[in-house]
PDB file with SEQRES, HELIX, SHEET and CRYST1 records, atoms N, CA, C and O in Angstrom:
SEQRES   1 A   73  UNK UNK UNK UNK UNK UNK UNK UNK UNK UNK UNK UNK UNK          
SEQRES   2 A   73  UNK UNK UNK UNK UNK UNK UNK UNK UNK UNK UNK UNK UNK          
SEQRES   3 A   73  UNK UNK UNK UNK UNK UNK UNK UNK UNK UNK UNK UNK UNK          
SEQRES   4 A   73  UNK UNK UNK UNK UNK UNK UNK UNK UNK UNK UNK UNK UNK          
SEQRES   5 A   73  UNK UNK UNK UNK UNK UNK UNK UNK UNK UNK UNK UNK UNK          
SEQRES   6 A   73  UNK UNK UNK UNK UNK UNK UNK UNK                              
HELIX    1 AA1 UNK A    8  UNK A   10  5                                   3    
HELIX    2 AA2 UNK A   11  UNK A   31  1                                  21    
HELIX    3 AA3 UNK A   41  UNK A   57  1                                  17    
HELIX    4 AA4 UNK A   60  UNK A   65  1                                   6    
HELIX    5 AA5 UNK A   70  UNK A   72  5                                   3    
CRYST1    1.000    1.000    1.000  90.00  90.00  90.00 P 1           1          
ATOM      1  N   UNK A   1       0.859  -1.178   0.000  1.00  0.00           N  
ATOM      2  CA  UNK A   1       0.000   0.000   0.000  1.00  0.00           C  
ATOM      3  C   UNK A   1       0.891   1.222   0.000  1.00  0.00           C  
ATOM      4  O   UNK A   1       1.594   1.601   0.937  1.00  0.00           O  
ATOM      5  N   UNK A   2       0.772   1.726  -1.073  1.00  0.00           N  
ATOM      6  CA  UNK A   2       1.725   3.453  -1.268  1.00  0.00           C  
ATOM      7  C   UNK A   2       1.122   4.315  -1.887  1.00  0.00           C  
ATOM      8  O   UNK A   2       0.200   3.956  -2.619  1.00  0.00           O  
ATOM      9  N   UNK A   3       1.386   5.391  -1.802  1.00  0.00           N  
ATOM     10  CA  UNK A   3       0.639   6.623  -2.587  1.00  0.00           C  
ATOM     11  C   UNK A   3       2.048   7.467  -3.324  1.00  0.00           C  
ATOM     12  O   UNK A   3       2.903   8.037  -2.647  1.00  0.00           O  
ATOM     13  N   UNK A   4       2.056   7.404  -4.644  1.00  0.00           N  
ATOM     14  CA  UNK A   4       2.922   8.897  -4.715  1.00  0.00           C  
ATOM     15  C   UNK A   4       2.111  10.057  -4.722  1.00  0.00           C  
ATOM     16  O   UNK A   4       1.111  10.391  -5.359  1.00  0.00           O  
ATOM     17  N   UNK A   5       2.589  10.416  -4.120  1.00  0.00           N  
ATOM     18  CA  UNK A   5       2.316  12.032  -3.058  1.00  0.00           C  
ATOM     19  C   UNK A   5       3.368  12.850  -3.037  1.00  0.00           C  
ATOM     20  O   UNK A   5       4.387  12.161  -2.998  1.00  0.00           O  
ATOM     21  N   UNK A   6       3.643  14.136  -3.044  1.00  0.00           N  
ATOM     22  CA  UNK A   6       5.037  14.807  -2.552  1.00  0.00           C  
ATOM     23  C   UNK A   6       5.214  14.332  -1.075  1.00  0.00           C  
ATOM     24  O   UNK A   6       4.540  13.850  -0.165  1.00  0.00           O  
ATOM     25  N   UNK A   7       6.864  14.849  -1.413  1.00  0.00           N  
ATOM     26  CA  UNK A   7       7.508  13.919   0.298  1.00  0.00           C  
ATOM     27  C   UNK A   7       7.159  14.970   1.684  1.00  0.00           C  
ATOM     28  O   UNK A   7       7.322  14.526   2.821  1.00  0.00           O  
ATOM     29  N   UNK A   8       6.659  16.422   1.447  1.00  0.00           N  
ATOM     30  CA  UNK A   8       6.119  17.400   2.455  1.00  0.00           C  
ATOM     31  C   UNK A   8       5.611  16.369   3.498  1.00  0.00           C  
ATOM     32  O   UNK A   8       4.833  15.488   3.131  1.00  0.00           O  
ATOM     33  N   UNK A   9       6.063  16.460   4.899  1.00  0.00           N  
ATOM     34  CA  UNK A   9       5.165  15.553   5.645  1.00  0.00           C  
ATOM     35  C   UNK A   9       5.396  14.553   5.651  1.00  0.00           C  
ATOM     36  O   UNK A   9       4.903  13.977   6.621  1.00  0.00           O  
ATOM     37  N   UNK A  10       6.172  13.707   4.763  1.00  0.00           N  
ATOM     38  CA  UNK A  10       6.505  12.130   5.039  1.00  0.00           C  
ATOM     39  C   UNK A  10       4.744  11.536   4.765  1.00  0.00           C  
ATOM     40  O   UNK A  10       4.453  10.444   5.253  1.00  0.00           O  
ATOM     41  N   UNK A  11       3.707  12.290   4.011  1.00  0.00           N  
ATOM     42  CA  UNK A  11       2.162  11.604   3.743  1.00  0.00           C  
ATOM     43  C   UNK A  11       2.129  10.346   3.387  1.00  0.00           C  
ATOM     44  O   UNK A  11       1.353   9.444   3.702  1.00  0.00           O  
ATOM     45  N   UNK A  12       3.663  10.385   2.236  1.00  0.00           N  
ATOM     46  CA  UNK A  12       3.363   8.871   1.723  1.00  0.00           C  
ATOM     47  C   UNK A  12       3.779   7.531   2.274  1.00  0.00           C  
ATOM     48  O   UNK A  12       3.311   6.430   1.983  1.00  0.00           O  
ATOM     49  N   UNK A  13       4.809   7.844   3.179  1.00  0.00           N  
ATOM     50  CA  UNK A  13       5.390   6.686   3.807  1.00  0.00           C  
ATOM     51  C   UNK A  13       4.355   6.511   5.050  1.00  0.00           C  
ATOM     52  O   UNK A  13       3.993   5.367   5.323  1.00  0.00           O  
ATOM     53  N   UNK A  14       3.937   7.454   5.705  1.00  0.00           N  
ATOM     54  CA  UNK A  14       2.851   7.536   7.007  1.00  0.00           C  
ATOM     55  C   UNK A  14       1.405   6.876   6.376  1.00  0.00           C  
ATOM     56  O   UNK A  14       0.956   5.892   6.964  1.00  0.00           O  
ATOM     57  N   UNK A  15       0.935   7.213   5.616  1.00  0.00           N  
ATOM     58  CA  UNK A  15      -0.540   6.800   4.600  1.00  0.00           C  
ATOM     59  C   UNK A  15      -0.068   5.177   4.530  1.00  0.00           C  
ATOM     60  O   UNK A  15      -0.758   4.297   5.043  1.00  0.00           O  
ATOM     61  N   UNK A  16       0.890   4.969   3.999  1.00  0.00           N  
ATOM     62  CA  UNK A  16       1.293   3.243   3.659  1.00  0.00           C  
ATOM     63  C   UNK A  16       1.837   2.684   5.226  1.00  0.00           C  
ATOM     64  O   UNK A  16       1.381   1.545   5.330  1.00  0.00           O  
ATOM     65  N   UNK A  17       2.195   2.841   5.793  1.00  0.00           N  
ATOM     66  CA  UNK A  17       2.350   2.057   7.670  1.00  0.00           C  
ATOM     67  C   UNK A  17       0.482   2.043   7.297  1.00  0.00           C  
ATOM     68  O   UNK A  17      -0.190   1.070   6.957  1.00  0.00           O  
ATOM     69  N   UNK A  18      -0.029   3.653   7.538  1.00  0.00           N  
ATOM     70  CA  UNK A  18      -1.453   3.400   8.108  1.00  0.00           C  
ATOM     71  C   UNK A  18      -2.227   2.335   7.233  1.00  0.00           C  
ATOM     72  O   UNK A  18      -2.693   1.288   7.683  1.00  0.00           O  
ATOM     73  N   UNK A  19      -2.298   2.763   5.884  1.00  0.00           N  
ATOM     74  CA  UNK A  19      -2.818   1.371   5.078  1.00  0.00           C  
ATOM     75  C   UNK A  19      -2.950  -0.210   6.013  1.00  0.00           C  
ATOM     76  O   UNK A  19      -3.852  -0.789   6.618  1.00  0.00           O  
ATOM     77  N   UNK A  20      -1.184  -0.527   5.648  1.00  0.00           N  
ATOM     78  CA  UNK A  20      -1.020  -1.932   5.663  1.00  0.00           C  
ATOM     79  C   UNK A  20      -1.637  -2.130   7.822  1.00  0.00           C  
ATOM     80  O   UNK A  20      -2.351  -3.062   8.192  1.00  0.00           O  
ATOM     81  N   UNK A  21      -1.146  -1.106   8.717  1.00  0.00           N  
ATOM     82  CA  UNK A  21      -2.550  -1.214   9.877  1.00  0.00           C  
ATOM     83  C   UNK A  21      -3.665  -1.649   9.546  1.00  0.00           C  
ATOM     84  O   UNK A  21      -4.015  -2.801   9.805  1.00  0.00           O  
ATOM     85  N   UNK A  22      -4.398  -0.798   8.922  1.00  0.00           N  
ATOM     86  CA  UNK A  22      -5.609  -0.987   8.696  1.00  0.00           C  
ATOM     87  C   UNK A  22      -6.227  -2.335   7.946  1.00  0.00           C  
ATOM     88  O   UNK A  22      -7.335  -2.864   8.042  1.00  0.00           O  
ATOM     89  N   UNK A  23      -5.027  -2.681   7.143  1.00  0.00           N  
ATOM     90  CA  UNK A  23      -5.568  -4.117   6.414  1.00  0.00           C  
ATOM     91  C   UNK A  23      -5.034  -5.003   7.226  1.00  0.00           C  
ATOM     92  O   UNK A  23      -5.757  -5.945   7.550  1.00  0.00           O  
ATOM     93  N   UNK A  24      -3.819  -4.950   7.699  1.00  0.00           N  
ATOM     94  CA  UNK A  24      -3.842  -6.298   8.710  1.00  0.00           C  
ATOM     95  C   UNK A  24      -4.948  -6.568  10.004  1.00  0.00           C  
ATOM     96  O   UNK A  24      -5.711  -7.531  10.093  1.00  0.00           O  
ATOM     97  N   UNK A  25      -4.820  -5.532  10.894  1.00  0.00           N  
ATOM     98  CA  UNK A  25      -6.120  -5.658  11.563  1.00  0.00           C  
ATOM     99  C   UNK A  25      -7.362  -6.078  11.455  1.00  0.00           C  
ATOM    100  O   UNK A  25      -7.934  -6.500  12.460  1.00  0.00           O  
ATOM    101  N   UNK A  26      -8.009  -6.039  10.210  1.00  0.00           N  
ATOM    102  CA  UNK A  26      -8.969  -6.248   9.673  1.00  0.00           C  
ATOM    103  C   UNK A  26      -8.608  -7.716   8.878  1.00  0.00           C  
ATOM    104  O   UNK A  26      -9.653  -8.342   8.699  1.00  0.00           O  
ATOM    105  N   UNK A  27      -7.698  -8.260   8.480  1.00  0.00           N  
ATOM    106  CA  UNK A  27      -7.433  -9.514   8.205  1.00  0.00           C  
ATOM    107  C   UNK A  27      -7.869 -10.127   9.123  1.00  0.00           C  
ATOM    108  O   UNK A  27      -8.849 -10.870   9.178  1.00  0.00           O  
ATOM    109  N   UNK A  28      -7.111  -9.817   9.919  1.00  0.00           N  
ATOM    110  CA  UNK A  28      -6.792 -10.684  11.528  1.00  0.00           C  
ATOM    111  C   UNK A  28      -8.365 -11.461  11.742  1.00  0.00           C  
ATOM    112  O   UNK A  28      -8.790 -12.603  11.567  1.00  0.00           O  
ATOM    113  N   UNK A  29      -8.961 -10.126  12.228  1.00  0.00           N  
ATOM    114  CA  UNK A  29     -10.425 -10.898  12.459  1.00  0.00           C  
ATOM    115  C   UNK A  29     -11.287 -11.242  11.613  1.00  0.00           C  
ATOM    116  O   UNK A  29     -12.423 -11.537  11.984  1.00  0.00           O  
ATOM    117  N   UNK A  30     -11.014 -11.265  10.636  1.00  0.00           N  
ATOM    118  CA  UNK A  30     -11.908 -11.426   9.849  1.00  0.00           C  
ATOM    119  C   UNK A  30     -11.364 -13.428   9.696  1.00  0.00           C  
ATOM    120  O   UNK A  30     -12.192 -14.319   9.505  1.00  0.00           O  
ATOM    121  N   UNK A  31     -10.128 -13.622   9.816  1.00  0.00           N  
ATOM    122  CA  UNK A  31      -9.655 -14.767   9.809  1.00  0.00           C  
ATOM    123  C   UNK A  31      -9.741 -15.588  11.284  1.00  0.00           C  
ATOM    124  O   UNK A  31      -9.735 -16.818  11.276  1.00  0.00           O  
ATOM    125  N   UNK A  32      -9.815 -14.898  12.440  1.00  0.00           N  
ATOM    126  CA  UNK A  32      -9.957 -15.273  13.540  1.00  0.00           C  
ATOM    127  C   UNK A  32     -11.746 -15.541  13.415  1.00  0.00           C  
ATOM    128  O   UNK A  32     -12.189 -16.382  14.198  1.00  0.00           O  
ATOM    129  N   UNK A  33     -12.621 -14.944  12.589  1.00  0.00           N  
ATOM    130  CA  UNK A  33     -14.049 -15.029  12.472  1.00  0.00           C  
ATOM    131  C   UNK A  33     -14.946 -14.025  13.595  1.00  0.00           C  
ATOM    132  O   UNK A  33     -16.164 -14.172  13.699  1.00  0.00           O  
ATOM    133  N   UNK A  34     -14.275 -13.112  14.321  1.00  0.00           N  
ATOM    134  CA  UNK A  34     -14.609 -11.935  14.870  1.00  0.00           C  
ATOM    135  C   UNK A  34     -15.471 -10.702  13.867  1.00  0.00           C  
ATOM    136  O   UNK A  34     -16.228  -9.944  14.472  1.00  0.00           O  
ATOM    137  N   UNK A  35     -15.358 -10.586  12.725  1.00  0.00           N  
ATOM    138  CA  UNK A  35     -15.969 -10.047  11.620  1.00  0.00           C  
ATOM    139  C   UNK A  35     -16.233 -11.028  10.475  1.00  0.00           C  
ATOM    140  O   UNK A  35     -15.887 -12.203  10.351  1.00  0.00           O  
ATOM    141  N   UNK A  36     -17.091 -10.051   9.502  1.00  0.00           N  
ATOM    142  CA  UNK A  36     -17.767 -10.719   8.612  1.00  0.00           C  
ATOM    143  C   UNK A  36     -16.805  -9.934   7.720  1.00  0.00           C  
ATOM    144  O   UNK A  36     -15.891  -9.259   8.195  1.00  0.00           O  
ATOM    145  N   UNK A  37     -17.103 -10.075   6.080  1.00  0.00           N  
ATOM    146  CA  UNK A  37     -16.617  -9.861   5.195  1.00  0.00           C  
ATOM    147  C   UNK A  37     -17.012  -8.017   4.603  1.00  0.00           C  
ATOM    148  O   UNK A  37     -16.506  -7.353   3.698  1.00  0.00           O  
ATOM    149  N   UNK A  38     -17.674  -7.820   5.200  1.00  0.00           N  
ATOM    150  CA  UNK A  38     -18.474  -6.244   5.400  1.00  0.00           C  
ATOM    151  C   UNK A  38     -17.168  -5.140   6.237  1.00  0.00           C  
ATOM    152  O   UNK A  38     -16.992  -3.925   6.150  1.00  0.00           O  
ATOM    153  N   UNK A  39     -16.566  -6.015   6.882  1.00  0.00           N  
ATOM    154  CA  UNK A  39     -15.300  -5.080   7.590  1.00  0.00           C  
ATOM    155  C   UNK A  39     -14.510  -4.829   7.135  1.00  0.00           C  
ATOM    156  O   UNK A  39     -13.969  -3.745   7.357  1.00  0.00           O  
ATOM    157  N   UNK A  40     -13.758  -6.241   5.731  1.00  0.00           N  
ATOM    158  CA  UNK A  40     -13.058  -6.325   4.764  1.00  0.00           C  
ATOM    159  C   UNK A  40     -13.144  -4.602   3.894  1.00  0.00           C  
ATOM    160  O   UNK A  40     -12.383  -3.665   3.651  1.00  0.00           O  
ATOM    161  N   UNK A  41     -14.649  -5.003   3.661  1.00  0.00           N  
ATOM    162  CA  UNK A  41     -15.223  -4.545   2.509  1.00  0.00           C  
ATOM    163  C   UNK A  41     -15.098  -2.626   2.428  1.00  0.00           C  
ATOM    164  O   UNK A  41     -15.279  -1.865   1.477  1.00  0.00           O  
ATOM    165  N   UNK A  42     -14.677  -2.328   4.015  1.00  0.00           N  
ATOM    166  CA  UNK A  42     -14.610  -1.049   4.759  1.00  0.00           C  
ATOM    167  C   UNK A  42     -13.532  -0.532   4.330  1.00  0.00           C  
ATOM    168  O   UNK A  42     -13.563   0.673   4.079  1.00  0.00           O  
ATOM    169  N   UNK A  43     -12.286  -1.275   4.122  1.00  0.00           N  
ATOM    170  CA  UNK A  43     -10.732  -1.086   4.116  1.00  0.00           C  
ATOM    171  C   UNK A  43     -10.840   0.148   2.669  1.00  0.00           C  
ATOM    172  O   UNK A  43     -10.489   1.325   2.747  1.00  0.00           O  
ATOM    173  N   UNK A  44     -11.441  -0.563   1.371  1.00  0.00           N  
ATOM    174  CA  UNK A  44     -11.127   0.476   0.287  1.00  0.00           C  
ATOM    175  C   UNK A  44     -11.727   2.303   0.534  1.00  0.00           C  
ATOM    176  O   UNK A  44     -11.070   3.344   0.492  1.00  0.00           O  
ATOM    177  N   UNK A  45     -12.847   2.132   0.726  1.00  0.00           N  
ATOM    178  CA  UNK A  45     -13.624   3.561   1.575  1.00  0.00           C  
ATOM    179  C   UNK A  45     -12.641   4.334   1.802  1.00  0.00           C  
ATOM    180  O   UNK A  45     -12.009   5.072   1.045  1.00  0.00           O  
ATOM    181  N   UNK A  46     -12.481   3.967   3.686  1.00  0.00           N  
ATOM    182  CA  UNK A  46     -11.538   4.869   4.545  1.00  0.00           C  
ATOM    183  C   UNK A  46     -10.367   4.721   4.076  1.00  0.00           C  
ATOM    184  O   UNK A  46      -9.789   5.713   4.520  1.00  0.00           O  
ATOM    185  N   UNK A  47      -9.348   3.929   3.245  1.00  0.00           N  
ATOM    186  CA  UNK A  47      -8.297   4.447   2.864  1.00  0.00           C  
ATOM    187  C   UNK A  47      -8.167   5.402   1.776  1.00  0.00           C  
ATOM    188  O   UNK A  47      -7.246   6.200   1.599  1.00  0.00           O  
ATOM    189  N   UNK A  48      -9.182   5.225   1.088  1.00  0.00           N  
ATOM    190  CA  UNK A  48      -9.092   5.753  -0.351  1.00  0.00           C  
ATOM    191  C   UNK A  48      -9.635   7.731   0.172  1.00  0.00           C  
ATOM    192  O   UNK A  48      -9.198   8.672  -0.492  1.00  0.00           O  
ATOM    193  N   UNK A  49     -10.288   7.886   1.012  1.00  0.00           N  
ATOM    194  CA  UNK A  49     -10.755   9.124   1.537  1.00  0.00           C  
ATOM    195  C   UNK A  49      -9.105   9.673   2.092  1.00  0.00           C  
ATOM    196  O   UNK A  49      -8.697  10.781   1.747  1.00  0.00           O  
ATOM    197  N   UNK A  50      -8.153   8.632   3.085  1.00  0.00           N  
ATOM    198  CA  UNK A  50      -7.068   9.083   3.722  1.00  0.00           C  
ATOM    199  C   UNK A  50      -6.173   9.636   2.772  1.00  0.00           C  
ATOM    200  O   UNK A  50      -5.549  10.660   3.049  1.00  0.00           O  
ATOM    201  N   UNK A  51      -6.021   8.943   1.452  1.00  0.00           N  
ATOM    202  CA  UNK A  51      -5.027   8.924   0.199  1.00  0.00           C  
ATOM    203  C   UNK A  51      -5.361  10.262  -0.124  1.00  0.00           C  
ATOM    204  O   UNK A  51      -4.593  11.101   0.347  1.00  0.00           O  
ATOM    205  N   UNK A  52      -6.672  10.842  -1.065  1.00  0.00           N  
ATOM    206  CA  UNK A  52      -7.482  11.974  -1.144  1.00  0.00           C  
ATOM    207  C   UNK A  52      -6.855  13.078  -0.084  1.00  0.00           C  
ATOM    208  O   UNK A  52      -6.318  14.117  -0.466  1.00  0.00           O  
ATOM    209  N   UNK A  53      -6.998  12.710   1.273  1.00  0.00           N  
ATOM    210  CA  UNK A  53      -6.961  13.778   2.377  1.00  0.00           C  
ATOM    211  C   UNK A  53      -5.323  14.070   2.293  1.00  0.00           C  
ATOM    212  O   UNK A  53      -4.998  15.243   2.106  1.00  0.00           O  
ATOM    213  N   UNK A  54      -4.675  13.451   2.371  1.00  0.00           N  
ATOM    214  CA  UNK A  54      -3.018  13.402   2.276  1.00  0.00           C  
ATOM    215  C   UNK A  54      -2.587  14.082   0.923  1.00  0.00           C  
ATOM    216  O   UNK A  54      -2.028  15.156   1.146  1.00  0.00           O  
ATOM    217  N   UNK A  55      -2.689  13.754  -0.495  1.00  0.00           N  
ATOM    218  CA  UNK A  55      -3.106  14.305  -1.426  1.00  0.00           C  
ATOM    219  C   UNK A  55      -3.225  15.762  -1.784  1.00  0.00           C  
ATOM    220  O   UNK A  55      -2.464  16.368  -2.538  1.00  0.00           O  
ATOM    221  N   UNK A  56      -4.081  16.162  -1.270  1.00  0.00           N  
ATOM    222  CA  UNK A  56      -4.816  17.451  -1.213  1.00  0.00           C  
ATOM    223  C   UNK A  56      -3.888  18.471  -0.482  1.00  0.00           C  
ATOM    224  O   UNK A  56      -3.337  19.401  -1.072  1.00  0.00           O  
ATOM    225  N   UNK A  57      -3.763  18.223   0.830  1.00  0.00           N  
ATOM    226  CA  UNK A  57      -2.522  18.197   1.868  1.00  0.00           C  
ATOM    227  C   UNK A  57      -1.651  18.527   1.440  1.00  0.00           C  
ATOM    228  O   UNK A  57      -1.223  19.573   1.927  1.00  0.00           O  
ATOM    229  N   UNK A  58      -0.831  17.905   0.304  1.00  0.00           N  
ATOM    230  CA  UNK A  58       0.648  18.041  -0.167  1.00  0.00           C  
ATOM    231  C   UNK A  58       0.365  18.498  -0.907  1.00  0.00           C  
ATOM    232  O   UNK A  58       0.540  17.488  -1.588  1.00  0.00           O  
ATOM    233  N   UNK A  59      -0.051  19.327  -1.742  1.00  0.00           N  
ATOM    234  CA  UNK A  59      -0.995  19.445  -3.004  1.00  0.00           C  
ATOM    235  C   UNK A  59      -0.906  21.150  -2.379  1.00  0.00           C  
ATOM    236  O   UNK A  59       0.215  20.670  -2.212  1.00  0.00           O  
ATOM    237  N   UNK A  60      -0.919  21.631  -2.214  1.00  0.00           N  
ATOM    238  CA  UNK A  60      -1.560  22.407  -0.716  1.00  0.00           C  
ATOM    239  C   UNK A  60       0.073  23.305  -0.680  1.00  0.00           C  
ATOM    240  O   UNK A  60       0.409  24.371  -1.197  1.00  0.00           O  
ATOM    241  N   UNK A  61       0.910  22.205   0.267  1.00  0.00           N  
ATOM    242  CA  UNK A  61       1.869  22.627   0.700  1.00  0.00           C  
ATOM    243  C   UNK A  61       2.896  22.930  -0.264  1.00  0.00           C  
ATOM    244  O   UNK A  61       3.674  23.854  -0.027  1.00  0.00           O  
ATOM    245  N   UNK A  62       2.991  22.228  -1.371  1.00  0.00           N  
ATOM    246  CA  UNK A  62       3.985  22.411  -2.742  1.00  0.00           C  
ATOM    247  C   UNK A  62       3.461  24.147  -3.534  1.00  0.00           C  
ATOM    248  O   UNK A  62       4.069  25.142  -3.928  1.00  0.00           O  
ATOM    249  N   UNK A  63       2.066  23.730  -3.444  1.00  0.00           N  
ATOM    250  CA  UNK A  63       1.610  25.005  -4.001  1.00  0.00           C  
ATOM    251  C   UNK A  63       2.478  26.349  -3.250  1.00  0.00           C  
ATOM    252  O   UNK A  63       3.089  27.192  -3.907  1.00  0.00           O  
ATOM    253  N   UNK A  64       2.396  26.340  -1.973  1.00  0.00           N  
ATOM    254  CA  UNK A  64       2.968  26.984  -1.053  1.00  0.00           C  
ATOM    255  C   UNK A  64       3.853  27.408  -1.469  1.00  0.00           C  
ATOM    256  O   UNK A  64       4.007  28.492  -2.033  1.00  0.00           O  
ATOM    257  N   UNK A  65       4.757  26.386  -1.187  1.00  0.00           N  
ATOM    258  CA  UNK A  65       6.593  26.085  -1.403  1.00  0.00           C  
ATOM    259  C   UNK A  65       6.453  26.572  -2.928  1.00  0.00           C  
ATOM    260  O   UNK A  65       7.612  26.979  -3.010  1.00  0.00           O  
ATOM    261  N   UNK A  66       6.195  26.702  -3.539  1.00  0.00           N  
ATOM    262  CA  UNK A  66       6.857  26.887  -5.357  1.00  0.00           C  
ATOM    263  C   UNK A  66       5.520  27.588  -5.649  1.00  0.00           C  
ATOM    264  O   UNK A  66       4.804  26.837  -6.311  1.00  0.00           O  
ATOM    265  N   UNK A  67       4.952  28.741  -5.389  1.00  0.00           N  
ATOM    266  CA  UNK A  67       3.621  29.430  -5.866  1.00  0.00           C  
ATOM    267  C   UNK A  67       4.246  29.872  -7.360  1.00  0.00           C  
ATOM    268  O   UNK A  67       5.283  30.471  -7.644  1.00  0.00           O  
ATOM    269  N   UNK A  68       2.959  29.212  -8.355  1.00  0.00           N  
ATOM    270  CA  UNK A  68       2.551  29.303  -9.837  1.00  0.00           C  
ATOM    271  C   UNK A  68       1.966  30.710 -10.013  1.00  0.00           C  
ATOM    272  O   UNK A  68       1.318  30.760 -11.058  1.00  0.00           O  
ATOM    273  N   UNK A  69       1.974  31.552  -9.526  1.00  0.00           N  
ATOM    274  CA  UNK A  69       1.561  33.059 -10.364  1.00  0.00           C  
ATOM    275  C   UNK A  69       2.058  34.158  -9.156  1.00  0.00           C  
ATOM    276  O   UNK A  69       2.302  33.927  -7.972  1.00  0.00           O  
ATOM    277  N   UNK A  70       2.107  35.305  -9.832  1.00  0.00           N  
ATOM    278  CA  UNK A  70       3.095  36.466  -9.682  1.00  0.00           C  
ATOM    279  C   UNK A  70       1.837  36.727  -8.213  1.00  0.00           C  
ATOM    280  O   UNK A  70       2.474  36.942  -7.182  1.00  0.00           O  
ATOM    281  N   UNK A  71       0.547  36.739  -8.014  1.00  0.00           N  
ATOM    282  CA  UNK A  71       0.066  36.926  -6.870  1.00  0.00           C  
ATOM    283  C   UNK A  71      -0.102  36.058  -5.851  1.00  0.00           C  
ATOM    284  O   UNK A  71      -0.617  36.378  -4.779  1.00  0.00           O  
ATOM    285  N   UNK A  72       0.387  34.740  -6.173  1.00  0.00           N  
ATOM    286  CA  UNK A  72       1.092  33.897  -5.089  1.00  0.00           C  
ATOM    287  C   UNK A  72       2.306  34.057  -4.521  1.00  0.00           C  
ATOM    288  O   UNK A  72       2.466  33.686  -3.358  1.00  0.00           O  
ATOM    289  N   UNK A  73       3.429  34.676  -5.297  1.00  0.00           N  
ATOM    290  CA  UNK A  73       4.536  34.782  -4.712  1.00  0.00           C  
ATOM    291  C   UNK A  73       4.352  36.101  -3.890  1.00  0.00           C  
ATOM    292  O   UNK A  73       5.267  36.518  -3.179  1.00  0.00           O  
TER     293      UNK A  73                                                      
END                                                                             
């Protein structure tokens, strides 16, 4: 699980730990039989919103760092 993202923030290496959290945990029980396949089914959602949120974020901060028009700088 990785995102290229700019490196501002370390988003992409932090987003991928949180990913592969989020999917092992949710393995776990779902293999232990503590969840159903509906918990699985949760993982694409909330990561794909985190990727987006991180994204945007760096997206954001580059704009910052290197402003594209004479009334940004």
């Amino acid at each position: 699980a990785a995102h290229g993202v700019s490196p501002f923030g370390a988003r992409g290496a932090n987003s991928g730990v949180q990913d592969a959290d989020n999917l092992a945990w949710k393995l776990d029980w779902l293999l232990k039989g503590w969840a159903g396949p509906e918990l699985l089914a949760s993982y694409g959602p909330e990561r794909e919103y985190a990727a987006d949120e991180n994204i945007l974020n760096s997206t954001r901060a580059t704009d910052f760092i290197t402003p594209k028009s004479e009334i940004s700088r």
